[in-house]
N, C-alpha and C positions, 0 to 999 in steps of 0.2 A: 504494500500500500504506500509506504513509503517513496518507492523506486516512481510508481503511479505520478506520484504528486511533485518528485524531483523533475519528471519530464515534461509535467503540465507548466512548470516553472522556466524550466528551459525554455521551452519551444514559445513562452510568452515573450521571452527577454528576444531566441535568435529571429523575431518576427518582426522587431526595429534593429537586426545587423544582416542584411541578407549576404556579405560574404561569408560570416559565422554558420548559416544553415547547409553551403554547401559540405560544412565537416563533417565526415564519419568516421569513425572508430574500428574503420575495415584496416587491414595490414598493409593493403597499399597504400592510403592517406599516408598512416601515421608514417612509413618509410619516405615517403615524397615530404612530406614535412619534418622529418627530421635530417632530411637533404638540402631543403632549403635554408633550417636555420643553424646548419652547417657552413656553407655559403655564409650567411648573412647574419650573424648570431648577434647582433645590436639591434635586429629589429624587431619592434616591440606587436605588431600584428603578428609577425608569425609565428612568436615566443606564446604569442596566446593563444592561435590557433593549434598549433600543438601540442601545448596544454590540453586544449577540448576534446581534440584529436586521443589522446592519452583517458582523459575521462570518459568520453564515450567507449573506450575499448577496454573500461573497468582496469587499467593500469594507475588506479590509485597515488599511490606513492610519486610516482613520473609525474603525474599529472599535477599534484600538489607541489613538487620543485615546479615547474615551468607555470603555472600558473603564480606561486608569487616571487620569481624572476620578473613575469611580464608587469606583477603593478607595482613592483620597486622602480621599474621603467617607467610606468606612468598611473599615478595616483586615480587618475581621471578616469579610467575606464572600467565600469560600468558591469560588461559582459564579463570580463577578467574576476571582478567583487563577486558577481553575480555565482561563476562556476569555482570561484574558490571555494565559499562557503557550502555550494552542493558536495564537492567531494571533500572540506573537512566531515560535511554530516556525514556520510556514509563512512568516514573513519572513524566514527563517531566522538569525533574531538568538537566536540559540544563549544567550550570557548571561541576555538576557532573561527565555529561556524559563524558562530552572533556577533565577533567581529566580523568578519566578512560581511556579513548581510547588512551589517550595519553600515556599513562603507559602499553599499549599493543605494543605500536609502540617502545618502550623502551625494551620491554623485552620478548617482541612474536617472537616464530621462523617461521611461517609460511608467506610465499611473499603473498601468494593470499589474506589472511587475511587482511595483513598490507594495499595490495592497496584498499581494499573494507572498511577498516577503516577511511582511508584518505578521503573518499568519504563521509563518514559519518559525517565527521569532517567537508566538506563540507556544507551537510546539516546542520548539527548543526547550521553554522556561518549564512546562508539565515536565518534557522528560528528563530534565535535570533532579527535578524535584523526587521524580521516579527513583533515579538515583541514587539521591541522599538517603532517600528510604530503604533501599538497599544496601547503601554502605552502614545504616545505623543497624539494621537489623542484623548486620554482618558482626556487628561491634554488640549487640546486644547483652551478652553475659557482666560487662561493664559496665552498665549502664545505671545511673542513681537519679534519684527526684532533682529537680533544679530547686531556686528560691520560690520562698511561697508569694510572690508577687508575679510569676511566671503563670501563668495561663493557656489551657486552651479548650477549646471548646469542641464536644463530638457530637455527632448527628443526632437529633432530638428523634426516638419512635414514636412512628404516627399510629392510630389503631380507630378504625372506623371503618363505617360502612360507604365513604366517599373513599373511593380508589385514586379519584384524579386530584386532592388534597397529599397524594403520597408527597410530592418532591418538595410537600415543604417542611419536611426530617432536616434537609441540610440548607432549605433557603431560611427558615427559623435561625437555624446554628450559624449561617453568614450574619443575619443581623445581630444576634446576642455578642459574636466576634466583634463587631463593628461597634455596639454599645458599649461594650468594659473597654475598647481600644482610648476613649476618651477619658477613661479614668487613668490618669496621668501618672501615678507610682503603680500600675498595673503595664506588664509586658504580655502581650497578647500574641500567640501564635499564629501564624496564617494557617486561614485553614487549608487550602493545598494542600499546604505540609504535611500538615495532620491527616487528610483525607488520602495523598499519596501514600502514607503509612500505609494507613487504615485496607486502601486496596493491600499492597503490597502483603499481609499479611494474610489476604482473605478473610476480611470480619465482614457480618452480614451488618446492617445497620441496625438491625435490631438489637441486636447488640452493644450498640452503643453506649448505653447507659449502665451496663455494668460497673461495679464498681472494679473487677479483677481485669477487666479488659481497660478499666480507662488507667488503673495503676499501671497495668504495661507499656501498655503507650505513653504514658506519663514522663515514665525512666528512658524509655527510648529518645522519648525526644528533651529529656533534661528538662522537662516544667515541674511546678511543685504543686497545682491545681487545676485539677480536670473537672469540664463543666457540662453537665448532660442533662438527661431529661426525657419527656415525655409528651404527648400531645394526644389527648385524647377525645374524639369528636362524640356528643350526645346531642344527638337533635340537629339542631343548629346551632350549638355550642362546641367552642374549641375550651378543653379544658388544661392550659398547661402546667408541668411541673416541671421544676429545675434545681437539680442538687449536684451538690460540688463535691469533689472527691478530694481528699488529701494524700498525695501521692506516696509521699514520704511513709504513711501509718496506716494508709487503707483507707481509713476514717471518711465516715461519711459527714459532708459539715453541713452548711446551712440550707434549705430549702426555700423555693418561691412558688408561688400557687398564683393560677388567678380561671374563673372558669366562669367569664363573662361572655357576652354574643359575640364583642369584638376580643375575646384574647388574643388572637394573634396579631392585632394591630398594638393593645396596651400591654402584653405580657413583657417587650423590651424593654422599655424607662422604670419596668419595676424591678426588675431584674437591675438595673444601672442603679436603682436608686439603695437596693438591699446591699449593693455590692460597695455603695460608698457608704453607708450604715455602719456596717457589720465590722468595717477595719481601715473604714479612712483612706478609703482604695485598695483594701487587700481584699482577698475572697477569705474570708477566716471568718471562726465564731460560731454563733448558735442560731438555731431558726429565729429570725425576727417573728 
């Protein structure tokens, strides 16, 4: 899927170089162009052409020398930004790439380019996040609570007879993230992070609200407060609840209720407001 979406990216860039389109990755180009910039080895089109030459024929490595040979030669170009960054990703040198792309959104003329770069730049940041999650769980046996002002929030379970209220387990948990982020002696995890775990590990979200599954994750990612919950629909009522785990001792700390028409419009500012209560921007203490 990847390879898919690396060539829909190409073929949008070499659609504003039509010398670049005549390039392929057959044995004969890349021999012909490795003749020519034998000949001519200061020249900055065919340092890059055989570069592309080199990437389309999956000679990686080649490809990554002569393509940034060609933009030490010239900053300005574009196509050069454009296929470095494709074949760091398939090296999967992640930095590289988002430098590279970066440097196309700097100096590439083409709109369609730019927005299908941004997207990839997207990707980049998921699968970096992917990652870290992997390297932490790799690292796991190590792993201790952070400070208790350290935070994060896991996907609230929804349980009702409305099915299409499910996705908001984790649009809930984006705003509760977003509410304690403004409590200023609180450090709040992105949840990404959290949720790249969360996959990584295979946990169902139902799950979420454990208290042995949020300890785990807790120490993995070094916070000393996990925040979860529940959402539960009656009638026309969303009934929420929100309890904080203490990573360090299991401990289960404070809770927040509210099971009004609108709770999932008011359940956030009280959830902020218990959170500045309870410890003066810490998640600690007893049910208010």
């Amino acid at each position: 899927m990847r390879t898919i979406r690396l060539a829909a990216l190409a073929a949008a860039s070499l659609a504003a170089s039509a010398c670049a389109t005549a390039i392929s990755g057959s044995a004969q180009d890349v021999s012909r162009l490795e003749q020519e910039h034998a000949g001519d080895p200061q020249s900055e089109p065919i340092q890059r052409s055989l570069g592309i030459a080199y990437f389309k024929a999956n000679r990686l490595p080649d490809a990554r020398t002569a393509l940034e040979k060609a933009q030490s030669m010239d900053r300005n170009d574009g196509v050069v930004a454009l296929y470095l960054g494709m074949t760091a990703e398939q090296q999967n040198d992640l930095p590289a790439a988002e430098s590279a792309y970066r440097s196309y959104l700097a100096v590439g003329k083409t709109r369609r380019v730019k927005n299908q770069i941004r997207d990839r730049l997207e990707a980049l940041r998921l699968k970096a996040i992917q990652a870290q999650a992997k390297a932490a769980l790799a690292n796991e046996a190590g792993a201790v609570a952070g400070p208790p002002t350290t935070v994060a929030v896991m996907p609230f379970q929804f349980t009702g007879t409305d099915t299409t209220l499910k996705p908001i387990e984790r649009g809930f948990a984006e705003l509760v993230t977003t509410d304690l982020s403004r409590v200023s002696r609180l450090t709040v995890l992105e949840r990404e992070r959290l949720q790249g775990l969360l996959d990584e590990i295979a946990l169902q979200q139902s799950q979420g609200v454990a208290a042995g599954t949020g300890v785990r994750a807790g120490k993995i990612l070094r916070v000393g407060r996990m925040v979860g919950g529940s959402i539960q629909q009656d009638g026309f009522q969303l009934r929420t609840n929100a309890i904080v785990t203490d990573v360090a001792t299991s401990a289960i700390g404070p809770t927040a209720q509210d099971s009004t028409p609108d709770a999932f419009a008011r359940g956030i500012p009280r959830v902020q407001q218990w959170s500045r209560a309870r410890g003066s921007g810490t998640v600690s203490g007893s049910k208010p």
